[in-house]
C-alpha positions as CSV (number, residue, x, y, z in Angstrom):
1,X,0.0,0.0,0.0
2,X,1.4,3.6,-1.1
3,X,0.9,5.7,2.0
4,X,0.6,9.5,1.5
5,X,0.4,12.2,3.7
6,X,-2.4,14.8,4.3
7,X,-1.9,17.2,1.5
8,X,0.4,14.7,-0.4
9,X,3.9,16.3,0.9
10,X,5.5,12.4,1.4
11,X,4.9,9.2,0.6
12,X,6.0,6.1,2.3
13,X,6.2,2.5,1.2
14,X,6.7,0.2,4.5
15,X,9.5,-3.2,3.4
16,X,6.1,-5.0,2.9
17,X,4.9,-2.8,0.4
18,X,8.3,-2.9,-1.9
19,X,7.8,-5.0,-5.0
20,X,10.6,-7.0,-5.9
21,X,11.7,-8.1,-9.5
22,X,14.2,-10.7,-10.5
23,X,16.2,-10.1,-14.0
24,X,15.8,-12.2,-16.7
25,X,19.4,-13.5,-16.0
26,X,18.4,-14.2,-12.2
27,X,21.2,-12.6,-10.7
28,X,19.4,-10.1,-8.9
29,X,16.2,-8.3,-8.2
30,X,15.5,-4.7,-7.8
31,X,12.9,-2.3,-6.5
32,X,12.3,0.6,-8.3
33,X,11.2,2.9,-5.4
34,X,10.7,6.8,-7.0
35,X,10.9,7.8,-10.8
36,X,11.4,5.7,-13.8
37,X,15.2,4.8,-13.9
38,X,14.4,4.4,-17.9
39,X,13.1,7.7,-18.4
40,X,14.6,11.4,-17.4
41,X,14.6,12.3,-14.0
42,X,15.3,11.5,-11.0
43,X,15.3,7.5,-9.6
44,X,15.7,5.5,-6.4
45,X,15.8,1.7,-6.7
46,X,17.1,-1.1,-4.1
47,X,19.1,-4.2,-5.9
48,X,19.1,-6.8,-3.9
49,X,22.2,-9.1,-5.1
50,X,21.8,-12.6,-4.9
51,X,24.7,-14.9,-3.4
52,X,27.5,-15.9,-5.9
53,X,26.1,-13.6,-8.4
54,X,28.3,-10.7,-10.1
55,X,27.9,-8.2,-13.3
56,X,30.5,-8.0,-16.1
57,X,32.3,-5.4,-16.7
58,X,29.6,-2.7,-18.2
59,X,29.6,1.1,-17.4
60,X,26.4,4.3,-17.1
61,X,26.4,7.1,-18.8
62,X,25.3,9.2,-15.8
63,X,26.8,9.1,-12.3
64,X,25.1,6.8,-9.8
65,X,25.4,6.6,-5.9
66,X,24.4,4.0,-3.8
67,X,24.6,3.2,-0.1
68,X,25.0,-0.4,1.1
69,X,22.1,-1.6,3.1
70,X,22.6,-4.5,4.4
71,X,25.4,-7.3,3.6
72,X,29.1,-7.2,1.4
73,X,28.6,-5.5,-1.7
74,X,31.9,-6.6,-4.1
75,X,33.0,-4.0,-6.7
76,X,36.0,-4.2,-9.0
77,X,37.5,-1.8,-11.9
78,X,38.8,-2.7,-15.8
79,X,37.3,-4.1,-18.7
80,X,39.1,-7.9,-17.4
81,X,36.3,-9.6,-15.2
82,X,38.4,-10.6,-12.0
83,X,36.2,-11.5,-9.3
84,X,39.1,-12.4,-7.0
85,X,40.4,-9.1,-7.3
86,X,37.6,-6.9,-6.3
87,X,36.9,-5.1,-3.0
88,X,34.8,-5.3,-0.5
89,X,32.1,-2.9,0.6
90,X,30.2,-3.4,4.0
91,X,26.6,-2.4,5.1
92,X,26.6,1.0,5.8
93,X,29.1,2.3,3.2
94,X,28.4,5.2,0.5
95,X,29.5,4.7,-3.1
96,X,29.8,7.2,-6.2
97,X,30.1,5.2,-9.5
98,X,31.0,7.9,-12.5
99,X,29.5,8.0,-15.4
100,X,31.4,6.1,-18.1
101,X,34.0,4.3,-15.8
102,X,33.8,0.4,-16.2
103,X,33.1,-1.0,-12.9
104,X,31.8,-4.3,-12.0
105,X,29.7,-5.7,-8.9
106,X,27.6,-8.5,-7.1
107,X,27.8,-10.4,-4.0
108,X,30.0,-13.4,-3.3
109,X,29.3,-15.4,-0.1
110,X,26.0,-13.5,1.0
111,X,23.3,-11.5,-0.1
112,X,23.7,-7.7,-0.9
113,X,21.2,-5.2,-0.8
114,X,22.4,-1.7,-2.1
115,X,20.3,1.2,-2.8
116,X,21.2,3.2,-6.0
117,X,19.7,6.6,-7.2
118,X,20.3,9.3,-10.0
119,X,19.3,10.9,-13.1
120,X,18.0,8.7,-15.8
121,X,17.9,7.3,-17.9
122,X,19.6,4.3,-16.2
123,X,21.6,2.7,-19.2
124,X,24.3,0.1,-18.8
125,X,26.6,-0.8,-21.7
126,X,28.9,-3.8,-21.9
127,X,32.1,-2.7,-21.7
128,X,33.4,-5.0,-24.9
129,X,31.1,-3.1,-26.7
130,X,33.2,0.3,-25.7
């Protein structure tokens, strides 16, 4: 249920009320939570990172910032996926990806749940196809 406040200056969505969507590839599943990341504008969305699961290397056109809600978020640089070689990022921890550097990013051992927002739209381009 979308909660909004007398005169509509909030909303609220309580953890019950967050739809979550697995990707095709089943690697993760996201809530969008404000905007459209697909459209202009502003966007919030949660990914929650399933266990053993990581991107390959890709990069945004637009800088994105996310904050690590709960778990070990793994993130790692270069167009040469090396899951071995990427860093860990506790629960709690604030991230700034830039627009057009290759990163990659999943979860290894545990589930991740990070929270992402910026200005869309919310693109992601292989990073062989640079």
């Amino acid at each position: 249920m979308r909660r909004t406040s007398i005169a509509a200056r909030w909303i609220s969505k309580p953890p019950g009320d967050i739809k979550w969507v697995r990707n095709a590839a089943g690697t993760n599943e996201s809530a969008v939570l404000f905007g459209d990341p697909s459209k202009p504008g502003p966007y919030v969305v949660r990914l929650r990172w399933l266990p053993g699961n990581m991107s390959r290397p890709h990069f945004h056109p637009n800088d994105r910032f996310f904050v690590v809600l709960s778990g070990t978020w793994w993130m790692g640089t270069g167009e040469k996926f090396d899951p071995d070689s990427t860093v860990p990022v506790p629960a709690g921890s604030y991230v700034v990806h830039y627009g057009g550097k290759v990163h990659y990013d999943g979860a290894k051992n545990e589930e991740a749940v990070i929270q992402v927002w910026g200005m869309g739209p919310a693109t992601s381009t292989p990073a062989e196809k640079r």
